[in-house]
Backbone as CSV, one residue per row, in Angstrom:
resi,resn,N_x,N_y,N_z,CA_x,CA_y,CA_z,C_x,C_y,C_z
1,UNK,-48.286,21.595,10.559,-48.642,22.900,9.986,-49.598,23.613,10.932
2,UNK,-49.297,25.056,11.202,-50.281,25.497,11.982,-51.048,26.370,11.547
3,UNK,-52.283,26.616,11.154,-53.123,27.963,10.863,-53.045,29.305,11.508
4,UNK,-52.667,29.779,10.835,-52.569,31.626,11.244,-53.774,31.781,11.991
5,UNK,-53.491,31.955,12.736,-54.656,33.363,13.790,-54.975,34.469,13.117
6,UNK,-56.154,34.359,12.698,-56.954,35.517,11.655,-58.505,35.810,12.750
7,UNK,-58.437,36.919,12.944,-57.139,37.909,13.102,-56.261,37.797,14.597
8,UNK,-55.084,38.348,14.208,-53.599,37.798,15.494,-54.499,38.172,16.652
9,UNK,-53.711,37.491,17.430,-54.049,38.492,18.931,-53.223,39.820,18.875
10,UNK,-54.207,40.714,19.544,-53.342,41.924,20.090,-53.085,41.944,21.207
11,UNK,-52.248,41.729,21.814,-51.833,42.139,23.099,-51.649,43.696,23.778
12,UNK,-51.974,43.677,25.153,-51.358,44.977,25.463,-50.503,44.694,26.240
13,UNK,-49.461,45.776,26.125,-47.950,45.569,27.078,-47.804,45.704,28.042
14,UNK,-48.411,45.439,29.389,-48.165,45.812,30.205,-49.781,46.414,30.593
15,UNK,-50.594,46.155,29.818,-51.940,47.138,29.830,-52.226,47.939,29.027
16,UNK,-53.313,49.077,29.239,-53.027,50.430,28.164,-52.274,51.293,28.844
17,UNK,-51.037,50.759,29.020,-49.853,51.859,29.649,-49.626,52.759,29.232
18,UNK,-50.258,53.350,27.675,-49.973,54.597,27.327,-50.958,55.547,27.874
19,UNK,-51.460,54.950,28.565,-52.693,55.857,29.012,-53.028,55.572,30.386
20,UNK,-52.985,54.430,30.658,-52.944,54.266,32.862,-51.475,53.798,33.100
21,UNK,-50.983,53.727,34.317,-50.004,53.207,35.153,-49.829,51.829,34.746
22,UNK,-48.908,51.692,33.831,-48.562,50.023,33.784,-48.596,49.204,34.811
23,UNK,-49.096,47.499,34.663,-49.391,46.698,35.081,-50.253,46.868,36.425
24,UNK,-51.505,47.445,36.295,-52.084,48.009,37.379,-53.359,47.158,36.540
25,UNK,-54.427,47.307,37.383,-55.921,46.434,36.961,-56.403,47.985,36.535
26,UNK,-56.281,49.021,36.746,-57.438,50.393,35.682,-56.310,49.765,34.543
27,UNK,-55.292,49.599,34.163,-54.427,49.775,32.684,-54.701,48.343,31.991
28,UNK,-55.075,46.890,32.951,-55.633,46.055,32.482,-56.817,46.410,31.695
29,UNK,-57.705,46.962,32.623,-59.271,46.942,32.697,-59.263,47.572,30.808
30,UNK,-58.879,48.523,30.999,-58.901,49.647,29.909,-58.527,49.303,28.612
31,UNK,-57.447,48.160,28.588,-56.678,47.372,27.536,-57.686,46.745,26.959
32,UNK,-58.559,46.108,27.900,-59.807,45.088,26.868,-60.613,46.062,26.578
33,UNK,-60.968,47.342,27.202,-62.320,48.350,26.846,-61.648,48.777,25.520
34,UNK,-60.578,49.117,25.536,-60.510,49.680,24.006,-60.262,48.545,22.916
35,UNK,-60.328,47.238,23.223,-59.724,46.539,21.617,-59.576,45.375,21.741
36,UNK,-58.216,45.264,23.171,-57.293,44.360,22.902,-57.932,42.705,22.865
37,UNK,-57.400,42.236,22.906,-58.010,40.225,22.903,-56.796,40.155,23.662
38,UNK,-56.055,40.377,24.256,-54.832,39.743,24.895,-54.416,40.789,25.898
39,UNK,-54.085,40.500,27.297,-52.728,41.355,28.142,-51.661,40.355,28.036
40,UNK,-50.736,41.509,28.331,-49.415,40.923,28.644,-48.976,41.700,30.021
41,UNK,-47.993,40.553,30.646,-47.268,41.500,32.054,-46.748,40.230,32.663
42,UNK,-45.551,40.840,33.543,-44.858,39.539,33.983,-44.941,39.456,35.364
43,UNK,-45.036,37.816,35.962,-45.201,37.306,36.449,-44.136,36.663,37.873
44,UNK,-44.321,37.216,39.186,-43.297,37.169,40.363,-44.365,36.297,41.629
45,UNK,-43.647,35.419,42.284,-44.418,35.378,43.511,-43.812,35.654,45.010
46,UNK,-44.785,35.777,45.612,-44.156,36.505,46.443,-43.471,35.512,47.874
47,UNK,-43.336,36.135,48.979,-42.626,35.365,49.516,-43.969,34.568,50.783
48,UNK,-44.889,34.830,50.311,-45.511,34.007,50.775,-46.275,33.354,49.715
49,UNK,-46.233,33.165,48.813,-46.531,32.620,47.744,-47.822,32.605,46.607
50,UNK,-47.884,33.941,46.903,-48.486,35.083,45.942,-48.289,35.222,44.489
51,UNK,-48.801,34.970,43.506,-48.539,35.381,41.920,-48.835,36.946,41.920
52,UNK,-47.889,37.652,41.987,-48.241,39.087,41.314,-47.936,39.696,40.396
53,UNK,-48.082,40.897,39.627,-47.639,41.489,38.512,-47.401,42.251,38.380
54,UNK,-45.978,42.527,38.242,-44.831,43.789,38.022,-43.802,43.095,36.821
55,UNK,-43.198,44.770,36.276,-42.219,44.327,35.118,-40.801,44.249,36.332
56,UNK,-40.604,44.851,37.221,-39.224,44.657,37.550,-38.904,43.430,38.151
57,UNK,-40.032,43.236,39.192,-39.816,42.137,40.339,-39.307,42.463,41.549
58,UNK,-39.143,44.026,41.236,-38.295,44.599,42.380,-39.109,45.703,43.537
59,UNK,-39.043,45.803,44.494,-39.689,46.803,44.947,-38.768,47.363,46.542
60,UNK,-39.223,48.974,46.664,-39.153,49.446,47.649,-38.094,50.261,47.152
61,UNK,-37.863,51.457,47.804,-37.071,52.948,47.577,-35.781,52.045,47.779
62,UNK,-35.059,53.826,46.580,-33.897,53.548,45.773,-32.672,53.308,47.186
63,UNK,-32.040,51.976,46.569,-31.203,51.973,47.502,-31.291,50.318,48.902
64,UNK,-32.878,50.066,48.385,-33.144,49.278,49.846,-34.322,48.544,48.918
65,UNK,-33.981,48.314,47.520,-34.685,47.983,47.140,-34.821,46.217,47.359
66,UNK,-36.186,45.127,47.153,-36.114,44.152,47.524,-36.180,43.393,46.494
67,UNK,-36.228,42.298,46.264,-36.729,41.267,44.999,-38.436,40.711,45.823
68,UNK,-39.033,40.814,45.016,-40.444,40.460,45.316,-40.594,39.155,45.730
69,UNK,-40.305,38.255,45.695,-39.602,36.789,46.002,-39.705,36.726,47.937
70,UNK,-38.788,37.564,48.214,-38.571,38.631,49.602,-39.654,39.229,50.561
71,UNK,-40.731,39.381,49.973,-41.999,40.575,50.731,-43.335,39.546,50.370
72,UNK,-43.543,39.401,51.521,-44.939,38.978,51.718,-45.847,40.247,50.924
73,UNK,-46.860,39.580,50.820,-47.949,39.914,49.670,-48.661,41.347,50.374
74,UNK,-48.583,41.025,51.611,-49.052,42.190,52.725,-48.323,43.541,52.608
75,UNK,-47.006,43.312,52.021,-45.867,44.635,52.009,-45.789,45.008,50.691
76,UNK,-46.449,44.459,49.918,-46.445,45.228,48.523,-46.810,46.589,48.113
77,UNK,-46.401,47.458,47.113,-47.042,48.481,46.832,-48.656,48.574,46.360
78,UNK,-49.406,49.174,46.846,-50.775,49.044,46.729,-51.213,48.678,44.934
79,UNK,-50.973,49.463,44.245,-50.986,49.237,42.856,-50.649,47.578,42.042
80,UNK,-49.782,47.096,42.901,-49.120,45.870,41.925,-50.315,44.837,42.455
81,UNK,-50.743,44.042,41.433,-51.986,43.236,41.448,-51.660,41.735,41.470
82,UNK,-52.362,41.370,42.219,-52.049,39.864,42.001,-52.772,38.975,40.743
83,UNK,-52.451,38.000,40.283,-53.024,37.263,39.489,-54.654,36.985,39.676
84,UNK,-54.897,36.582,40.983,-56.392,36.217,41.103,-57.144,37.787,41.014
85,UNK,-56.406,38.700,41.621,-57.119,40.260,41.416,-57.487,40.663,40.190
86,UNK,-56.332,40.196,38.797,-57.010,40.323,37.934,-57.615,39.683,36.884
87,UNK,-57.882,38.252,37.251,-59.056,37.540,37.241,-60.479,37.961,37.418
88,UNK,-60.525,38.562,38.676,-61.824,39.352,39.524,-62.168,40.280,38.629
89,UNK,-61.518,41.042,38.256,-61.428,42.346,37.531,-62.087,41.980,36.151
90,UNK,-61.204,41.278,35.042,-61.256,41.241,34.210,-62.250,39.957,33.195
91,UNK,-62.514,38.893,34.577,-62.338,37.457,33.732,-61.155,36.770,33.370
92,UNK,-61.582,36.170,32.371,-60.859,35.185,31.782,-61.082,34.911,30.136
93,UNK,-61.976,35.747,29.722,-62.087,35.989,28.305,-61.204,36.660,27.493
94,UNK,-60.102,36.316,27.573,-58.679,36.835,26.819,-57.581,36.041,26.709
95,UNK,-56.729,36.478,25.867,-55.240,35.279,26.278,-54.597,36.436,27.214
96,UNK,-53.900,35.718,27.603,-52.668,36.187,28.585,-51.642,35.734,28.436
97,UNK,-50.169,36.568,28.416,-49.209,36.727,28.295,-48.620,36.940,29.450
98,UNK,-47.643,36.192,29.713,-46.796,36.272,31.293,-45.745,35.611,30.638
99,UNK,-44.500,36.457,31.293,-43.375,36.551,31.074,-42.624,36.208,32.972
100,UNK,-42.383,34.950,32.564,-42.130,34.056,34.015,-40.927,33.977,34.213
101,UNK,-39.861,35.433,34.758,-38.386,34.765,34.518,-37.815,34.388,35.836
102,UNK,-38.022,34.385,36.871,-37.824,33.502,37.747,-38.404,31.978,37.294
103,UNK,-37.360,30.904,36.863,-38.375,30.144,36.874,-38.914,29.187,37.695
104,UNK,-38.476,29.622,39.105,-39.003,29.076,40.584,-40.331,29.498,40.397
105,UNK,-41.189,30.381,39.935,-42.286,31.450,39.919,-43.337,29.714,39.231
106,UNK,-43.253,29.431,38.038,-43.437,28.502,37.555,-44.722,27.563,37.917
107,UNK,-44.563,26.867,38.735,-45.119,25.970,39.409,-46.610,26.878,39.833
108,UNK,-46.246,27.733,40.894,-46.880,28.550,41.356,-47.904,29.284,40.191
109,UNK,-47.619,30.251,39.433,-48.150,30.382,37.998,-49.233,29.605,37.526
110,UNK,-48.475,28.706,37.153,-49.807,27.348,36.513,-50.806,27.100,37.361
111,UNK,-50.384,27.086,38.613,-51.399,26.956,39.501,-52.343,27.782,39.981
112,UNK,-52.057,29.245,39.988,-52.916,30.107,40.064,-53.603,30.351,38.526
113,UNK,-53.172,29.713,37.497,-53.701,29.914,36.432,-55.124,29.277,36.501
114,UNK,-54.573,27.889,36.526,-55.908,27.128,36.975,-56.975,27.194,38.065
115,UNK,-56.260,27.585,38.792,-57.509,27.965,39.823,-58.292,29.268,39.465
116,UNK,-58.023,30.761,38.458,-58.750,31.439,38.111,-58.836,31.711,36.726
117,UNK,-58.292,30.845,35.817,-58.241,31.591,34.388,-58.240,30.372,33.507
118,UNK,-57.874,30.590,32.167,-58.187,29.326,31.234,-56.604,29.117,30.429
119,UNK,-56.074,27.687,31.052,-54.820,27.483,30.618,-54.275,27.555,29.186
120,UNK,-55.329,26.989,28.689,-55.412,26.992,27.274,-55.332,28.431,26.356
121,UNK,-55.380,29.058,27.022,-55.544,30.812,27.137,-54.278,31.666,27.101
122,UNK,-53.315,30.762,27.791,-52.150,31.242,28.929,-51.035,30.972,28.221
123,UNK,-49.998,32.345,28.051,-49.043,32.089,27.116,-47.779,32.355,28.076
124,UNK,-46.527,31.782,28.728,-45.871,31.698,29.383,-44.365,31.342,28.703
125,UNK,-44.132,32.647,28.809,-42.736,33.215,28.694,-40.889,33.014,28.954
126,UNK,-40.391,32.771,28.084,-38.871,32.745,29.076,-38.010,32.775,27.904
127,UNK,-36.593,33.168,28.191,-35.824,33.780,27.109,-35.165,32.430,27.042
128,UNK,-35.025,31.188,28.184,-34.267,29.882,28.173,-35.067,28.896,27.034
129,UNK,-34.322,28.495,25.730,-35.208,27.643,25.172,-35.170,26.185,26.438
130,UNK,-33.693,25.682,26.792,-33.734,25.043,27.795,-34.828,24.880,29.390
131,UNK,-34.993,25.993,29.906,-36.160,26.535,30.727,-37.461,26.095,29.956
132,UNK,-37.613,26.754,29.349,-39.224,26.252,28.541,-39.230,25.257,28.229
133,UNK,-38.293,24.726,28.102,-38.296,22.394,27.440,-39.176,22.372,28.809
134,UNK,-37.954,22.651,29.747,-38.528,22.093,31.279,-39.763,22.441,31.585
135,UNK,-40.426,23.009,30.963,-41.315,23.744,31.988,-42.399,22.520,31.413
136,UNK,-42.425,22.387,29.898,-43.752,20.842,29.179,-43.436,20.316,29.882
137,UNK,-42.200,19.320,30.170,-42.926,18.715,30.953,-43.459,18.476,32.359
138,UNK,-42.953,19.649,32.767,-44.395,20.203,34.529,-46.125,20.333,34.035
139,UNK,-45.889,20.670,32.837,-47.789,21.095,32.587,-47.963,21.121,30.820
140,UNK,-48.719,20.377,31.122,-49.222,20.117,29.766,-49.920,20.847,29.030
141,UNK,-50.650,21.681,30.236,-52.080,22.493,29.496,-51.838,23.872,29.116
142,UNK,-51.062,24.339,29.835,-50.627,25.835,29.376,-49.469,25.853,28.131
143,UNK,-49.930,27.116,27.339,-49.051,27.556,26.742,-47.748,28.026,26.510
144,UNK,-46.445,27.674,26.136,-45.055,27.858,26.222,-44.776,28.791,25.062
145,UNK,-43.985,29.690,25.340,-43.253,30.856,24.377,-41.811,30.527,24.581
146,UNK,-41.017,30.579,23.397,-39.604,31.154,23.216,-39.170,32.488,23.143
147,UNK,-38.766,33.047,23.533,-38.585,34.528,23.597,-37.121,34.671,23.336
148,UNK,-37.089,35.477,22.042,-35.750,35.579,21.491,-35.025,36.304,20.776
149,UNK,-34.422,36.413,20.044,-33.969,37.518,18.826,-33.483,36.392,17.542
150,UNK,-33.609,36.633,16.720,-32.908,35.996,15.504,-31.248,35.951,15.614
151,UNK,-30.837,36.882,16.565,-29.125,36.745,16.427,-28.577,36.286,17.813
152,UNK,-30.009,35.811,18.146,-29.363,34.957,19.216,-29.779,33.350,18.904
153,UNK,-30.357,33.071,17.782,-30.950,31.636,17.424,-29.248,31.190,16.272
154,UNK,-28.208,30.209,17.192,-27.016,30.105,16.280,-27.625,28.600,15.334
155,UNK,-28.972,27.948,15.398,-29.121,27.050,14.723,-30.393,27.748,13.462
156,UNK,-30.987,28.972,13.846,-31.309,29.572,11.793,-32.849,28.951,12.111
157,UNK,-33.498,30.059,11.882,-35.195,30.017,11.979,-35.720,28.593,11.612
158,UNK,-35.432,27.778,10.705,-36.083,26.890,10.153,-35.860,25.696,11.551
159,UNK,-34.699,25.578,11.485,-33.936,24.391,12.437,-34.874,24.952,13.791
160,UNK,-34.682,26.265,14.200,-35.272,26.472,15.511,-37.172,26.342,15.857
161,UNK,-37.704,26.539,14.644,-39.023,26.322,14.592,-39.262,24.801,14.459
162,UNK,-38.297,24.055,14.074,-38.596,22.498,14.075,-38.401,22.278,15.309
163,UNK,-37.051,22.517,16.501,-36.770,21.805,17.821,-38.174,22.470,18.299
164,UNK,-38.825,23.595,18.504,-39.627,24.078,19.245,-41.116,22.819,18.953
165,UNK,-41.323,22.716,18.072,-42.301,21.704,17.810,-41.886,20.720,18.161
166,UNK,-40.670,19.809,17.753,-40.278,18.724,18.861,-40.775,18.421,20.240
167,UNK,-40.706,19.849,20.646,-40.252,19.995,22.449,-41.909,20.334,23.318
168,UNK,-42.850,20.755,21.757,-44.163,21.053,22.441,-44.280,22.893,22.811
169,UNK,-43.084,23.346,22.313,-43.284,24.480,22.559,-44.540,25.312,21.278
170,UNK,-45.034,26.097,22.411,-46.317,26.254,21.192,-45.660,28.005,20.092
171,UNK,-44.973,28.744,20.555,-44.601,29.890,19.853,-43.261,30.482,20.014
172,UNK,-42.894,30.684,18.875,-41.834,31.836,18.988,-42.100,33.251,18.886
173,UNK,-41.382,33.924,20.054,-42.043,35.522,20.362,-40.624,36.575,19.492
174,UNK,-40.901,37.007,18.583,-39.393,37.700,18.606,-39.429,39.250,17.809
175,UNK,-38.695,40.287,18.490,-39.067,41.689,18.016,-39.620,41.991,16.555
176,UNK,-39.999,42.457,16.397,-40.901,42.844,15.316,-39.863,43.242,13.628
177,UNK,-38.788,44.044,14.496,-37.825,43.583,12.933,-37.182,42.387,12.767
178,UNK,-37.277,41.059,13.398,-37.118,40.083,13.133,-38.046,39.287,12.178
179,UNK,-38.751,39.936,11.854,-39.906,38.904,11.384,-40.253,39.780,9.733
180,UNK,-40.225,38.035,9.136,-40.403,38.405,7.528,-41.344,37.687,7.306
181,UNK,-42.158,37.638,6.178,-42.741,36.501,5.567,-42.450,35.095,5.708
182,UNK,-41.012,35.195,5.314,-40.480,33.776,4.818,-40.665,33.320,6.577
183,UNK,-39.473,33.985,7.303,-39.476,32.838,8.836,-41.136,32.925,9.330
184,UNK,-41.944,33.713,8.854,-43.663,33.547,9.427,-43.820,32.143,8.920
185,UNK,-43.631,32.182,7.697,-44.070,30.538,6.849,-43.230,29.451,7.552
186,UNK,-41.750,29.632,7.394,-41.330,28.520,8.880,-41.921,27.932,9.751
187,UNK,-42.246,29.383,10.511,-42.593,28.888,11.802,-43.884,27.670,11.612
188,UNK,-45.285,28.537,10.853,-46.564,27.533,10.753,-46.334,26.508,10.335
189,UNK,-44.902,26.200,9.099,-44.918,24.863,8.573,-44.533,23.842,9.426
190,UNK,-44.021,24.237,10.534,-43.334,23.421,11.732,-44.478,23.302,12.306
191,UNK,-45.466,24.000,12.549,-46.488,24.082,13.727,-46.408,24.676,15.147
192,UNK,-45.364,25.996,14.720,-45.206,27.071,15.745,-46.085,28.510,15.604
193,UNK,-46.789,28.871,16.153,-47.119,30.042,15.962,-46.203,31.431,16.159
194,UNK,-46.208,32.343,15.497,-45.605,33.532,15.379,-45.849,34.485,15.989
195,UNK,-45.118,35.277,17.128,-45.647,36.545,17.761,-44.617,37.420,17.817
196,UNK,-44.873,38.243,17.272,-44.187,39.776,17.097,-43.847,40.212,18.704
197,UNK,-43.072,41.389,19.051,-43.161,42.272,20.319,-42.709,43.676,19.993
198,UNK,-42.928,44.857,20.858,-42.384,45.868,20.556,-43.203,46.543,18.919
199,UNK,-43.927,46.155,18.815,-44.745,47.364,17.433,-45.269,48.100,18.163
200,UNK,-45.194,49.550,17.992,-45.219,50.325,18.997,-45.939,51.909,18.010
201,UNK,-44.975,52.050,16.737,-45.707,53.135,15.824,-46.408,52.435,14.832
202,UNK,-47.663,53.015,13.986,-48.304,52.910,13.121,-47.726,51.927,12.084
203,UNK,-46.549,52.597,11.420,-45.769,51.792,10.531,-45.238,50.705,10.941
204,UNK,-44.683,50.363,11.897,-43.669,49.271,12.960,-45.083,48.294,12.812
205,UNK,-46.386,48.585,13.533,-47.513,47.215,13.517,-47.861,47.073,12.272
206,UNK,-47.960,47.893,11.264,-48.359,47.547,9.690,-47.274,46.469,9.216
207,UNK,-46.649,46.691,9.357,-45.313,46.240,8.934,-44.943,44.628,9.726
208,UNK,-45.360,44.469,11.096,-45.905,43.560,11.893,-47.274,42.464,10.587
209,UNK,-47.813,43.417,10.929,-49.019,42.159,10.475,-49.218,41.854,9.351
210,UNK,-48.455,42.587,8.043,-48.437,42.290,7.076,-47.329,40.856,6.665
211,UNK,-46.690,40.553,7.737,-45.779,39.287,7.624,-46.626,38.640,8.465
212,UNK,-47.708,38.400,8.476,-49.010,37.133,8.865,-48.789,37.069,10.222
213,UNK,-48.129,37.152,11.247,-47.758,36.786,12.808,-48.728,36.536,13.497
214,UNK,-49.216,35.777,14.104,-50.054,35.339,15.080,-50.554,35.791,16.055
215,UNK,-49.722,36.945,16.315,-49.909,38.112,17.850,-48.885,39.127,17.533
216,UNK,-49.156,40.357,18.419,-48.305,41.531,18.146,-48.606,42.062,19.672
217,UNK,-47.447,42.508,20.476,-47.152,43.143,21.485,-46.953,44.799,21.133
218,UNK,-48.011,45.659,21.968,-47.649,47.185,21.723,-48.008,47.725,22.705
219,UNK,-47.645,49.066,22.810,-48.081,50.010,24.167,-49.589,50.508,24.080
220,UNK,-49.333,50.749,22.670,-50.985,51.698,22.535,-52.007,50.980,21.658
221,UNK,-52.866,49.955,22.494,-53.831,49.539,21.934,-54.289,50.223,20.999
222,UNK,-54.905,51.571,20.913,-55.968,52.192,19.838,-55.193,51.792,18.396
223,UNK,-53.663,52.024,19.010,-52.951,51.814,17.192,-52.787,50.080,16.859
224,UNK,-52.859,49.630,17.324,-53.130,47.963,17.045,-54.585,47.156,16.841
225,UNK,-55.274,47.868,17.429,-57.242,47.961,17.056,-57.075,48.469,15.738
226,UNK,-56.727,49.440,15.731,-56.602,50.435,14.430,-56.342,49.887,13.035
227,UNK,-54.560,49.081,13.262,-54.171,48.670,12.329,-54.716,47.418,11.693
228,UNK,-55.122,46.330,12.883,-56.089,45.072,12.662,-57.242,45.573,11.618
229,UNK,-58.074,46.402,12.055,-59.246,46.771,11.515,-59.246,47.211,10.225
230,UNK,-58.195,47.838,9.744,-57.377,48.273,8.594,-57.333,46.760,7.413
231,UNK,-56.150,45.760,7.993,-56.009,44.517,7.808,-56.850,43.912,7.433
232,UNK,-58.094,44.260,7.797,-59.464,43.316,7.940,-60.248,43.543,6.832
């Protein structure tokens, strides 16, 4: 059985992207000044073996574009931050959310985790329930997410919140109209925690946290400060 997170984490998506340049350290920085307890943003390394943070993974003009994998850390666009940069920046007084879909990236990840941030902290992402088995057993200490939809789970919330506890996985992440009461109670009775994504309007996060979830992913911090505080 797992205890609800009272109150959830809030995450920000990418930062306060409604208001700075996603996945940049001002849209980090700004995410914790207004509210949040959590960033989110995903996770690439580079080809010299760099953790940085961009949603595409991709870079350079249309047409000649590269996979980040590809470009030394030196050829990056000035804006995209590396992991230890926003460490420097921010600390380590938050959870973090990284969404690791290379999962060559992996290894690398955990390791820059530990060398600047708190694993225990660290919530690590992938849409493969298979991928995430693999990944427990590389590291014990960081946090594992399932990332999914309900109509893509063909074994039914209950069954899937039990293998995830089996396997050590610590949460299921899944859009925000996926989530009811009943699969919230699933999940904790298994000993999975619950995280919403995508609450984005007023009603969409009310509607979020009133089915108990453990965390909620949104663009605009002020309305997830807002709605928590409401909750409270």
């Amino acid at each position: 059985m797992t205890v609800p997170r009272v109150p959830p984490i809030l995450f920000a998506h990418r930062g306060a992207m409604a208001r700075e340049r996603e996945n940049t350290l001002p849209a980090f920085v700004l995410a914790l000044r207004l509210g949040a307890t959590g960033l989110e943003s995903d996770a690439w390394v580079t080809a010299d073996g760099v953790v940085v943070l961009d949603h595409d993974g991709v870079v350079g003009p249309r047409f000649r574009r590269r996979p980040i994998a590809q470009v030394p850390r030196s050829e990056l666009p000035a804006h995209i931050p590396s992991l230890a940069e926003l460490y420097a920046s921010c600390g380590s007084d938050f959870e973090l959310s990284l969404d690791v879909k290379d999962p060559a990236a992996f290894a690398p990840v955990v390791a820059a985790v530990r060398a600047g941030g708190d694993p225990s902290r660290t919530w690590l992402c992938h849409s493969s329930l298979p991928v995430v088995t693999g990944w427990r057993a590389q590291a014990g200490d960081v946090r594992l997410v399932d990332s999914t939809r309900v109509s893509r789970m063909e074994d039914g919330m209950r069954r899937r919140a039990r293998t995830l506890a089996e396997r050590g996985i610590d949460a299921i992440n899944l859009h925000w109209l996926d989530w009811s009461p009943i699969y919230v109670d699933l999940a904790h009775e298994a000993g999975v925690h619950a995280f919403g994504w995508d609450a984005q309007s007023p009603s969409s996060i009310d509607r979020l946290l009133s089915t108990g979830v453990d965390a909620l992913y949104g663009n605009h911090v002020d309305r997830l400060v807002a709605a928590a505080a409401r909750l409270s």
